[in-house]
OpenMM code with the backbone's topology and positions (N, CA, C; nanometers):
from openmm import Vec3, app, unit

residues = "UNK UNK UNK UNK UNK UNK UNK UNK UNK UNK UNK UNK UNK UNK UNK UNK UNK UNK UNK UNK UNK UNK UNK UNK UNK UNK UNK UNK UNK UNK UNK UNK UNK UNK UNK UNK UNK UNK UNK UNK UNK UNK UNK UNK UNK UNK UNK UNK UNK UNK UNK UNK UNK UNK UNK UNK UNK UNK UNK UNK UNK UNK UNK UNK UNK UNK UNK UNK UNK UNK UNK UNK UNK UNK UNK UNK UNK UNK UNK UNK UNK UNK UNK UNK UNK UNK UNK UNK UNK UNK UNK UNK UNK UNK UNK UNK UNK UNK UNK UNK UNK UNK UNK UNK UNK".split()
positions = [
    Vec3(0.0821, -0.1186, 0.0000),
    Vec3(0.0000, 0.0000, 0.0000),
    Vec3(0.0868, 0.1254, 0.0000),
    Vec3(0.1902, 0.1327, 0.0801),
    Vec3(0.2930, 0.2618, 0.0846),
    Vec3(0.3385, 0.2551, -0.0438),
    Vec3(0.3778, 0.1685, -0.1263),
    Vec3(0.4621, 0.2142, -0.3017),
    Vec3(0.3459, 0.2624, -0.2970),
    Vec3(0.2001, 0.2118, -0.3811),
    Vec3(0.0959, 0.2701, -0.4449),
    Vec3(0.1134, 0.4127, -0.4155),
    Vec3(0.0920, 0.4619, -0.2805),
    Vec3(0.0772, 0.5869, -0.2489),
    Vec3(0.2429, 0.6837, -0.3067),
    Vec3(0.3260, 0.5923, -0.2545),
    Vec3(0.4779, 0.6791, -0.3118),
    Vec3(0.4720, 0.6584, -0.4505),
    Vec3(0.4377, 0.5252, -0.5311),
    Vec3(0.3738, 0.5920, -0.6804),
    Vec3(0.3127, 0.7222, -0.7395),
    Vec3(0.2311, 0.7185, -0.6439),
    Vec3(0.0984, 0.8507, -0.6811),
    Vec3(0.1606, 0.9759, -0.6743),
    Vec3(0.2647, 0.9406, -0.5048),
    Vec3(0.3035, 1.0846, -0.5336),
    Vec3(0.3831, 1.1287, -0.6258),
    Vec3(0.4784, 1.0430, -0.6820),
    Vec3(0.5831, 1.0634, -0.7644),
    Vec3(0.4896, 1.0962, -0.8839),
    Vec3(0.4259, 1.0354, -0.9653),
    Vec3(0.3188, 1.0562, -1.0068),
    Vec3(0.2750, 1.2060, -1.0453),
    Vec3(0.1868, 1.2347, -0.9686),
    Vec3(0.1538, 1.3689, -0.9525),
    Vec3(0.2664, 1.4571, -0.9317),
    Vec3(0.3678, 1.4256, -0.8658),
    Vec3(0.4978, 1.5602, -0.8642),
    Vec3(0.5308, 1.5577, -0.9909),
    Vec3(0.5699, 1.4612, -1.1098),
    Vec3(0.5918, 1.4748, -1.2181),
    Vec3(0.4965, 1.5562, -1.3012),
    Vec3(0.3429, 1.4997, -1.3100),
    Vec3(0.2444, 1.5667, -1.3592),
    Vec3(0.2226, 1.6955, -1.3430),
    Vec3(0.2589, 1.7523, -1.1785),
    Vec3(0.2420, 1.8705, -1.1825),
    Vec3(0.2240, 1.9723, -1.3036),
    Vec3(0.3678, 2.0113, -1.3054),
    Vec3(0.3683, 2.1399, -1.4255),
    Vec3(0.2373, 2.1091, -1.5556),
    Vec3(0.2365, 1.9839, -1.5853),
    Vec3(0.1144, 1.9635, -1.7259),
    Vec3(0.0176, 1.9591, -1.6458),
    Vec3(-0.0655, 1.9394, -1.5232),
    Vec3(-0.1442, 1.9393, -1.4858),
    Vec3(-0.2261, 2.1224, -1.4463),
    Vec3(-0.0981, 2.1497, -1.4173),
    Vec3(-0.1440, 2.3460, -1.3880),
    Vec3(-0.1377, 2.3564, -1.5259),
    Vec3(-0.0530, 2.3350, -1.6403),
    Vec3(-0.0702, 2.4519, -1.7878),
    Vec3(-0.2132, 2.3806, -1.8133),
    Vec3(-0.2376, 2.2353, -1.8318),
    Vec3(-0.3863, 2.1935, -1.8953),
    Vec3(-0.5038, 2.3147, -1.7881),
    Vec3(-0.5004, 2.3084, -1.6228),
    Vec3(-0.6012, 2.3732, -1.5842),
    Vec3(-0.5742, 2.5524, -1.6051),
    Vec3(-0.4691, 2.5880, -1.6210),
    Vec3(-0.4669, 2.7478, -1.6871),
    Vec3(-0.5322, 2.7570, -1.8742),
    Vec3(-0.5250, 2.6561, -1.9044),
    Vec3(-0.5825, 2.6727, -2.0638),
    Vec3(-0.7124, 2.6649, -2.0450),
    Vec3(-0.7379, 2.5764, -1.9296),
    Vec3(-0.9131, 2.5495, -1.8930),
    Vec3(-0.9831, 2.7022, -1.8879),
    Vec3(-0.8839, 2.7315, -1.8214),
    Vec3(-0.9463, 2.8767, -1.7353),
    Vec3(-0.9282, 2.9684, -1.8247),
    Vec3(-0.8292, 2.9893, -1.9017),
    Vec3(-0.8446, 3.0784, -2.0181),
    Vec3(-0.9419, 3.0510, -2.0962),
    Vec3(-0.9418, 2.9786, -2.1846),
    Vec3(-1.0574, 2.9072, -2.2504),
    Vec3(-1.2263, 2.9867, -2.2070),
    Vec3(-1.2238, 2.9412, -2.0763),
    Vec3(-1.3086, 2.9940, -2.0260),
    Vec3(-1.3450, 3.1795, -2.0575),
    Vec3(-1.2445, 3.1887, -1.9679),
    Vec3(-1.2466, 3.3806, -2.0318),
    Vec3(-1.2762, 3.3826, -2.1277),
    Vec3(-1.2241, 3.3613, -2.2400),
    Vec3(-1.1944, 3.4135, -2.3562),
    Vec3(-1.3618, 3.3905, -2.3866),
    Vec3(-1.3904, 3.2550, -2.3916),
    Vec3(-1.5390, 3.2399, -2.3913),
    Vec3(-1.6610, 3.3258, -2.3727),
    Vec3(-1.6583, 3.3519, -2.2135),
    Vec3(-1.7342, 3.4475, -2.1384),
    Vec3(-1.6896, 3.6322, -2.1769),
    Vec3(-1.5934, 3.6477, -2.2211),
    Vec3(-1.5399, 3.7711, -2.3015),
    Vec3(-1.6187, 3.7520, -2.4282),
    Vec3(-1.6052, 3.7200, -2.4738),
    Vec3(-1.6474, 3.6855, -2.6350),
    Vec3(-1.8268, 3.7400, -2.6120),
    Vec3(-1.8359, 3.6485, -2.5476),
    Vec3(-1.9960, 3.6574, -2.5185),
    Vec3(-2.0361, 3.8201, -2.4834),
    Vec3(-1.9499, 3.8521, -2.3811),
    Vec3(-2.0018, 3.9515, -2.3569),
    Vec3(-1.9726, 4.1117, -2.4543),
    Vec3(-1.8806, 4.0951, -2.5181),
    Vec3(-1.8392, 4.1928, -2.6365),
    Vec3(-2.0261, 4.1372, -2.7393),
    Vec3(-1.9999, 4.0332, -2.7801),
    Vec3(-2.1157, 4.0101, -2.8407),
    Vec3(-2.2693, 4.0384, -2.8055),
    Vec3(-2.2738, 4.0580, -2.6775),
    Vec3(-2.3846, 4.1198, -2.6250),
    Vec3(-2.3734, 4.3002, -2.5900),
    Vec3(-2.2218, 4.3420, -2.5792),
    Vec3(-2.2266, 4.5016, -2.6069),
    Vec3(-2.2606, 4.5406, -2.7152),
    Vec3(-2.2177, 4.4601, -2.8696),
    Vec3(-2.2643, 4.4907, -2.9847),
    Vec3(-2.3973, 4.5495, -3.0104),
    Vec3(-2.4427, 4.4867, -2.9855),
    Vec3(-2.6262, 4.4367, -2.9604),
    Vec3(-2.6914, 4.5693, -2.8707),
    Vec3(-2.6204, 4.6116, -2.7619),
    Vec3(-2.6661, 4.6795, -2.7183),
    Vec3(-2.6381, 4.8159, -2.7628),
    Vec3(-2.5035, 4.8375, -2.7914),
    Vec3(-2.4748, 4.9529, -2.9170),
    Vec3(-2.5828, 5.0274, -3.0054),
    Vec3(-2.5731, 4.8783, -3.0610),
    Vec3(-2.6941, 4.8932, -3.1707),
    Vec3(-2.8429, 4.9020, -3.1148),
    Vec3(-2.8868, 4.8882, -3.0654),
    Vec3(-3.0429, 4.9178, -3.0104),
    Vec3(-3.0380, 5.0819, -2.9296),
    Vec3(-2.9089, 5.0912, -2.8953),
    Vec3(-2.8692, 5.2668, -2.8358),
    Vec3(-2.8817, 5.3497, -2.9550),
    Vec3(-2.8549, 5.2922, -3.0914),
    Vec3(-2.8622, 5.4026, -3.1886),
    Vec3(-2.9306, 5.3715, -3.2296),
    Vec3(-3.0412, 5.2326, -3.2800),
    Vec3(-3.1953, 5.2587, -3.2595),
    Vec3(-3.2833, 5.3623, -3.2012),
    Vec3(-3.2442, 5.3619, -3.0810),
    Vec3(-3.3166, 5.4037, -3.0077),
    Vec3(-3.2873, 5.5975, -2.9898),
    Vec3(-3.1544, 5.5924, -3.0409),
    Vec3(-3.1481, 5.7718, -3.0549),
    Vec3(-3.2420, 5.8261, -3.1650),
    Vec3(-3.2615, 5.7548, -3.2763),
    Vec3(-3.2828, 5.7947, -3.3869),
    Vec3(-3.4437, 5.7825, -3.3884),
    Vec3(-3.4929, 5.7130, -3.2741),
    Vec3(-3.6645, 5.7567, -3.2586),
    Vec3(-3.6830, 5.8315, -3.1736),
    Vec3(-3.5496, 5.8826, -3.1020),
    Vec3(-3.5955, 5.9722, -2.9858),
    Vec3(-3.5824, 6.1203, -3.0690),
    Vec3(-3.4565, 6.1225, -3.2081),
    Vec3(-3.4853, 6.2299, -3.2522),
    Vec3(-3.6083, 6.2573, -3.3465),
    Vec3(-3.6842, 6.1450, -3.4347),
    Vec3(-3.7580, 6.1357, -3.4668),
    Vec3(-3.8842, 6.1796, -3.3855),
    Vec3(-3.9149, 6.1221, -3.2625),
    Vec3(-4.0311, 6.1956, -3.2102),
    Vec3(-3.9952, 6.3356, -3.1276),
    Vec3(-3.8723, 6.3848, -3.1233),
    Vec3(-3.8354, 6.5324, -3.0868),
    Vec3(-3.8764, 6.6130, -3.1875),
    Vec3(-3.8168, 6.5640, -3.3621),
    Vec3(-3.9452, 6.6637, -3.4311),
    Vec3(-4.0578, 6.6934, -3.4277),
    Vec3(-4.1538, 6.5462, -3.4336),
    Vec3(-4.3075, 6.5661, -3.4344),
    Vec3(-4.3227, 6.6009, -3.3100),
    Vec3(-4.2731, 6.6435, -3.2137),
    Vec3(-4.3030, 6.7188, -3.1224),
    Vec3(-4.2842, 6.8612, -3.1656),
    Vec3(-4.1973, 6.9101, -3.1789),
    Vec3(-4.1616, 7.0616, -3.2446),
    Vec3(-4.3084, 7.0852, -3.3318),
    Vec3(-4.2874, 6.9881, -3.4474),
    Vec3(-4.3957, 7.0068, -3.5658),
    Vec3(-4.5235, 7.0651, -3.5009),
    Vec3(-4.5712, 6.9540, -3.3999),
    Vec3(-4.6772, 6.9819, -3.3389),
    Vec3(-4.7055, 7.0884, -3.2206),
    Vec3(-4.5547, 7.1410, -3.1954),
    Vec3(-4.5900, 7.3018, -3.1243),
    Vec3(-4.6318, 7.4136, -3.2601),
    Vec3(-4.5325, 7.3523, -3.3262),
    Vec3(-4.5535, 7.4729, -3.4359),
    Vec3(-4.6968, 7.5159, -3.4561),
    Vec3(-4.7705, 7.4155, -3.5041),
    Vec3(-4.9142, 7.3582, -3.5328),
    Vec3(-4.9990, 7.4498, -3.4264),
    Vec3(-4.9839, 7.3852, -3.3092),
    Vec3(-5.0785, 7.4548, -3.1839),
    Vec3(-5.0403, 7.6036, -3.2154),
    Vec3(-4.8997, 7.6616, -3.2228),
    Vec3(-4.8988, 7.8074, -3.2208),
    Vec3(-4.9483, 7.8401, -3.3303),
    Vec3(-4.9710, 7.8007, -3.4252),
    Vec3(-5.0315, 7.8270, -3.5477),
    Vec3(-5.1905, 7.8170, -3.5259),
    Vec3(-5.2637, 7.7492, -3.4815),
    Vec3(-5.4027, 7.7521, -3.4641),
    Vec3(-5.4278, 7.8232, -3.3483),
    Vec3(-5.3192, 7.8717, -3.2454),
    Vec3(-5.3733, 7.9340, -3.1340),
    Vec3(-5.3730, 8.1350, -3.2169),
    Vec3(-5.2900, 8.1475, -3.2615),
    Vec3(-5.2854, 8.2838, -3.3011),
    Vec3(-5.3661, 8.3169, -3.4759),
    Vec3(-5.3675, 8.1918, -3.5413),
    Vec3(-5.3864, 8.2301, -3.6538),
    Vec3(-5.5288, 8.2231, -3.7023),
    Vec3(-5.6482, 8.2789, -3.7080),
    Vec3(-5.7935, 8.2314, -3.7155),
    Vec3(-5.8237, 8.2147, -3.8570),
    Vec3(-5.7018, 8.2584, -3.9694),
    Vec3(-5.7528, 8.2121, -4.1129),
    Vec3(-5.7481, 8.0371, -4.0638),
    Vec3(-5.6507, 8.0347, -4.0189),
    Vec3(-5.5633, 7.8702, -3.9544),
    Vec3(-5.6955, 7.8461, -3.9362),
    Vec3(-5.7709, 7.8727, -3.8515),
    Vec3(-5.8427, 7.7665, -3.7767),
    Vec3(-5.9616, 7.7800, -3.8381),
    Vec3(-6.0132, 7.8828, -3.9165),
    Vec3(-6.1695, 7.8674, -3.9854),
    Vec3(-6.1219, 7.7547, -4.0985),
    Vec3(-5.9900, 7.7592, -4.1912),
    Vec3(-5.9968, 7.6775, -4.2975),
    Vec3(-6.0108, 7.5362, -4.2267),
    Vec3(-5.9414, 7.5085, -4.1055),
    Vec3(-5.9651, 7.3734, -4.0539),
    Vec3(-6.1040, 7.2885, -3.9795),
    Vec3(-6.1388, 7.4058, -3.9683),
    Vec3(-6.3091, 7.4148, -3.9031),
    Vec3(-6.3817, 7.3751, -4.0553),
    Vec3(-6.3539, 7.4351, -4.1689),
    Vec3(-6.4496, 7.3918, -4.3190),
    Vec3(-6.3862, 7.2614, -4.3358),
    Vec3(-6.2942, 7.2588, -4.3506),
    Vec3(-6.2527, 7.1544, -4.4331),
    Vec3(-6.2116, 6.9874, -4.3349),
    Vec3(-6.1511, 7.0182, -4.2355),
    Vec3(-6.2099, 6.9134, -4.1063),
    Vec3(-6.3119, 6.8514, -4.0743),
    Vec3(-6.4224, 6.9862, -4.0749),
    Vec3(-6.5102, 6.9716, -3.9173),
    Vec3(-6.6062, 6.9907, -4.0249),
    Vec3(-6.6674, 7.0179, -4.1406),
    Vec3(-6.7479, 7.0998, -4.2477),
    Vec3(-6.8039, 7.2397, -4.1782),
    Vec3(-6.7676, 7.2700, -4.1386),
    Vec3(-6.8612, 7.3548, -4.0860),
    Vec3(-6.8959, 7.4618, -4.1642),
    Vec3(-6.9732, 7.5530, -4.1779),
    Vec3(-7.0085, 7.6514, -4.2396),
    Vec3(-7.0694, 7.8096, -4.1839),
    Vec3(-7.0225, 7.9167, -4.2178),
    Vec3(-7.1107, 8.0427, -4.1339),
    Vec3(-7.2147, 8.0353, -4.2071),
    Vec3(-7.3304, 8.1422, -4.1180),
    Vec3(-7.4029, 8.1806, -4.1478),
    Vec3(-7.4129, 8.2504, -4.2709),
    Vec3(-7.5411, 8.2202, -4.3514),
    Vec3(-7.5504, 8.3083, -4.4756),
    Vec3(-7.4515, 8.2234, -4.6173),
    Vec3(-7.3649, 8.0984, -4.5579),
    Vec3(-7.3210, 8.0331, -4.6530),
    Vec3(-7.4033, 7.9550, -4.7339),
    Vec3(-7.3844, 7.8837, -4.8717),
    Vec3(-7.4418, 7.7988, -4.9327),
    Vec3(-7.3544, 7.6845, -4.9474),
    Vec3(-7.4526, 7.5500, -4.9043),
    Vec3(-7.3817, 7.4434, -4.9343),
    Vec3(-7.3964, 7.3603, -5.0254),
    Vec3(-7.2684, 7.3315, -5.1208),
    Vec3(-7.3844, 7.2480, -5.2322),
    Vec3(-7.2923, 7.0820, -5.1927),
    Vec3(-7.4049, 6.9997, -5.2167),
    Vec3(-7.3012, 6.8354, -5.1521),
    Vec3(-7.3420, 6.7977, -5.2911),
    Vec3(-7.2196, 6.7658, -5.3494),
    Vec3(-7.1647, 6.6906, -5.4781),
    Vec3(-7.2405, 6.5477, -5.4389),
    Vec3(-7.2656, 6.4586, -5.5042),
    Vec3(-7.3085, 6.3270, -5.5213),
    Vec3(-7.1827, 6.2016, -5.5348),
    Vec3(-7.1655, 6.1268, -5.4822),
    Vec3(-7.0755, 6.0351, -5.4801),
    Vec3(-7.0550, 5.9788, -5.6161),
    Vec3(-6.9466, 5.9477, -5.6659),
    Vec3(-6.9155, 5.9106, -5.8081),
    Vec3(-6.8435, 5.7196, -5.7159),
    Vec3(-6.8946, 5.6453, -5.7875),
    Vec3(-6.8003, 5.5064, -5.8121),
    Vec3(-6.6793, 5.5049, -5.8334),
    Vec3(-6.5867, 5.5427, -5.8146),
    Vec3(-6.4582, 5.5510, -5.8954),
    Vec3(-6.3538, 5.4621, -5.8468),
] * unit.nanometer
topology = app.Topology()
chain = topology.addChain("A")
for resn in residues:
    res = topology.addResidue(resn, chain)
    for name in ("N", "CA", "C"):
        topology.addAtom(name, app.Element.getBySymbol(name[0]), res)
């Protein structure tokens, strides 16, 4: 039973050094792996950041657009009677309305 064991150790003292480089390649391996992955998931997120700028400038215009709009119907009353006829139909007093007939087309 004592060789077996003074086998083993001799054994393993030899193995040593290949036994640490095989478990340092393990462990690199590993990194490099879990690196990889995670560069590959910054990509991704990159990209959905400049997705995502480009609808935030997108709805920063139609926001503007649509102040413009309100200041335009709040001060302008040609603005808002043409949108009142042609919107809303509406008509003043003393107008004539004539309603065209629907065509098939």
């Amino acid at each position: 039973m004592r060789e077996r064991v003074e086998r083993w150790l001799e054994w393993v003292q030899r193995s040593l050094p290949t036994l640490i480089g095989v478990g340092l390649i393990v462990v690199l391996l590993l990194l490099a792996r879990a690196g990889a992955e995670n560069y590959s998931g910054l990509a991704e997120l990159a990209e959905r950041e400049a997705e995502l700028e480009i609808e935030l400038e997108e709805a920063r215009l139609r926001v503007d657009s649509l102040k413009s709009t309100v200041a335009l119907l709040q001060d302008d009353p040609v603005m808002l009677e043409r949108l009142a006829r042609e919107e809303l139909g509406l008509v003043r007093p003393g107008d004539t309305v004539v309603v065209l007939p629907r065509t098939d087309d």
